[in-house]
N, C-alpha and C positions, 0 to 999 in steps of 0.2 A: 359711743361718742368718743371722741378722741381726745385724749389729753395734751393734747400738743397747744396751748392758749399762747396768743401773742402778747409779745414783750408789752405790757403796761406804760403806756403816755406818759410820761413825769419828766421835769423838767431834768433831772439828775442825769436822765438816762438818754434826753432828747440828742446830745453833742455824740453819744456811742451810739446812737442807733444809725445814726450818718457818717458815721466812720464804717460801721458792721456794711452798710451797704455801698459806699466807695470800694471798700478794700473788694467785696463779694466782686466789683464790676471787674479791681483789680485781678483777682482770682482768674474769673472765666478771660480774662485780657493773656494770663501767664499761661494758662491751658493752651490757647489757641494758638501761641507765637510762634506759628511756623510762617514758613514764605508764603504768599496766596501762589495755588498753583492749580493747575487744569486737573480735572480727574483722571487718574493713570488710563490711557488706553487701552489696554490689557483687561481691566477689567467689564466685565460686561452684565449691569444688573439683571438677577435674577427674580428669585422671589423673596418678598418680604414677609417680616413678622411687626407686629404692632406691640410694644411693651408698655405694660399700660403702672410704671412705676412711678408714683406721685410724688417720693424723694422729699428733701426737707426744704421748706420756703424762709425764705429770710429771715424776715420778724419772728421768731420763734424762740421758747425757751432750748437750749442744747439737749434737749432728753431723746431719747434712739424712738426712730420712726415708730408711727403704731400699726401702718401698713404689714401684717404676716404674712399677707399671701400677694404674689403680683401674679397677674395673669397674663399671658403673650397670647395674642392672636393673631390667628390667618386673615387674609386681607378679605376675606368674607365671612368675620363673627366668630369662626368655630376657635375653639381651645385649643391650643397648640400644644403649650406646654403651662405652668403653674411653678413658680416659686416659693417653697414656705419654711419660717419659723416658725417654731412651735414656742417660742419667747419672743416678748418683745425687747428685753434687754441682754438678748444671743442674734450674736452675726451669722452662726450657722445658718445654714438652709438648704435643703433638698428640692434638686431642679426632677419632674416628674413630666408627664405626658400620658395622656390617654392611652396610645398603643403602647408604648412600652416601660406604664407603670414610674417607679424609681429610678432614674440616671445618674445624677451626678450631689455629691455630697460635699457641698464646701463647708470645710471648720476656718473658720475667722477669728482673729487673734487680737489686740488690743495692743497698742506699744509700738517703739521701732524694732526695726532689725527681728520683728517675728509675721513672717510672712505667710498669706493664706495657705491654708492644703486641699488640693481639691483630688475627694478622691470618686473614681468610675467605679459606678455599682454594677457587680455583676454577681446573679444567683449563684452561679457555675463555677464561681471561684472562691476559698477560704478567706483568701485577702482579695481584697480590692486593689488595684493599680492607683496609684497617688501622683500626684507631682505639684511642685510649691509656684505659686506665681509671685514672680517677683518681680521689684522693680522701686527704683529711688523718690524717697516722698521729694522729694524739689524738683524732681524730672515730671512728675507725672504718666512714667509712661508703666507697663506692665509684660513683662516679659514671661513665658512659658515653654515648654515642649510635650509635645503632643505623646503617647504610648510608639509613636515608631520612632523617634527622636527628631522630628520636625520642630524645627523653631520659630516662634511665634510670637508679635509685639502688638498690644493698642498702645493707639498716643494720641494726641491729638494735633488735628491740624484746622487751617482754614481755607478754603478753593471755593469755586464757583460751583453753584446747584445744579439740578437741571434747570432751572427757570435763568441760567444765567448770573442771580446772584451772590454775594459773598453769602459761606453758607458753615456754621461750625459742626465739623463732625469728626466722631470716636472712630479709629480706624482701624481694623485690623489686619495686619500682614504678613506675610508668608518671609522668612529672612532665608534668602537662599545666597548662594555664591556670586550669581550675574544682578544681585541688585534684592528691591524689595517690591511683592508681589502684593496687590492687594486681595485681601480674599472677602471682607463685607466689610459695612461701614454703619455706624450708627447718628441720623438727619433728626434733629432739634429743632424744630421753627413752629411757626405758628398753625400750620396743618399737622404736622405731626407729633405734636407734643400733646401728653393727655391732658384732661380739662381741668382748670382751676392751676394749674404749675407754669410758670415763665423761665426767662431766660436766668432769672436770679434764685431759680431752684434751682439744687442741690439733687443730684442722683436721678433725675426723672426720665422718666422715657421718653420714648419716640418709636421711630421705622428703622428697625434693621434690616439692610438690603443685604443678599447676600450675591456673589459673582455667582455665573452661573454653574461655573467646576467648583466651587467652593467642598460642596462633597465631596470630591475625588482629592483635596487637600485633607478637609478636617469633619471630623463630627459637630454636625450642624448642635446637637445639645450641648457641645463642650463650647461651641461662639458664643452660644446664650449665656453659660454659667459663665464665661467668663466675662463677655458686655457686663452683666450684674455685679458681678464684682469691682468693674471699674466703678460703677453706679454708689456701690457701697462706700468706695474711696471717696467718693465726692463727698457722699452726706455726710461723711467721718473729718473731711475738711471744716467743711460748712457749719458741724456741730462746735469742732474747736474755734473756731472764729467766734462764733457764739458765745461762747465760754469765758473765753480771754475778754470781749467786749463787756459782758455781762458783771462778769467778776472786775474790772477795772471802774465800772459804773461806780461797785457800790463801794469800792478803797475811795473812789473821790468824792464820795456823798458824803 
């Protein structure tokens, strides 16, 4: 059973719990401010994965997810790949797959100005290949390069779905010379968000669509670990909101 118990009713606490959820609508308001725009041309959905991360919900004490493992699946049930800590209070986590075992190792840090390290597992090699993902906590975006030195951004924007309406989603792009290329995007809504999490959770899943050369740009495991790492940013947001609400409750009780 999960230790995550929601914030207790009391009137002390009633005026920060409506702040905790303004500011939250604020949050996901400053994620999304980009221009509404049409979905690049260029890209052409391929195939999706289903992330099935429940990320942290509102009302909640600040304590780190008790979710260890998230599962990604194919759009017919089967396992794709598996995210897990082996702590619930370590950001580490080993991104895995059935067919090829252990892939990706990201070490997660705490603090500013110390930025994830995500390193590619490989039997064949003494060291593993590493690279830092970075990117500014007031921007919200996340910046990387790939093992051939391809450059690489999520951020978030807001456009129109396929169904035509405004639609928020995690996007990731290819940064080349003639402009920015998209290569998958990650779709939040009420079909594809997993069950019991809304729009005022923090880190959750949804469908990551990927273009359909997305391969011939990037390793499809390295989009995953790093969508999750953006996932991670949020509920590390959402936790400090928390925090400062909670702890502000009780100086004016």
């Amino acid at each position: 059973m999960s230790s995550d118990n929601p914030l207790i009713d009391s009137a002390p606490l009633a005026k920060e719990k409506e702040t905790l959820k303004s500011s939250a609508v604020s949050i996901s308001s400053t994620e999304t401010a980009e221009t509404l725009i049409d979905t690049p041309g260029s890209f052409i959905p391929g195939r999706s994965l289903l992330i099935d991360a429940r990320g942290k919900a509102l009302l909640r004490l600040p304590t780190p997810p008790s979710q260890l493992e998230i599962h990604i699946h194919n759009p017919d049930g089967s396992l794709a790949y598996v995210s897990t800590r082996k702590k619930r209070f370590s950001g580490n986590s080993t991104l895995s797959s059935p067919e090829r075992g252990e892939i990706i190792f990201t070490e997660y840090f705490c603090g500013p100005s110390r930025e994830p390290i995500i390193h590619l597992l490989n039997a064949s090699e003494k060291s593993s290949p590493q690279m830092k993902a970075q990117g500014k906590y007031t921007s919200r975006t996340t910046n990387f390069s790939a093992p051939d030195g391809s450059a690489f951004e999520w951020r978030y924007v807001k456009e129109r779905g396929p169904d035509g309406k405004k639609e928020k989603f995690v996007v990731l792009e290819k940064l080349e010379v003639a402009g920015r290329r998209r290569v998958a995007h990650l779709l939040r809504n009420k079909q594809t968000m997993p069950p019991k999490t809304s729009r005022c959770t923090a880190g959750n899943g949804g469908e990551l669509v990927f273009d359909q050369h997305a391969s011939e740009m990037i390793d499809e495991a390295l989009i995953v670990a790093t969508c999750l790492l953006m996932l991670k940013k949020e509920t590390d947001r959402q936790r400090a909101l928390q925090a400062f609400v909670l702890f502000a409750g009780v100086a004016g009780s």
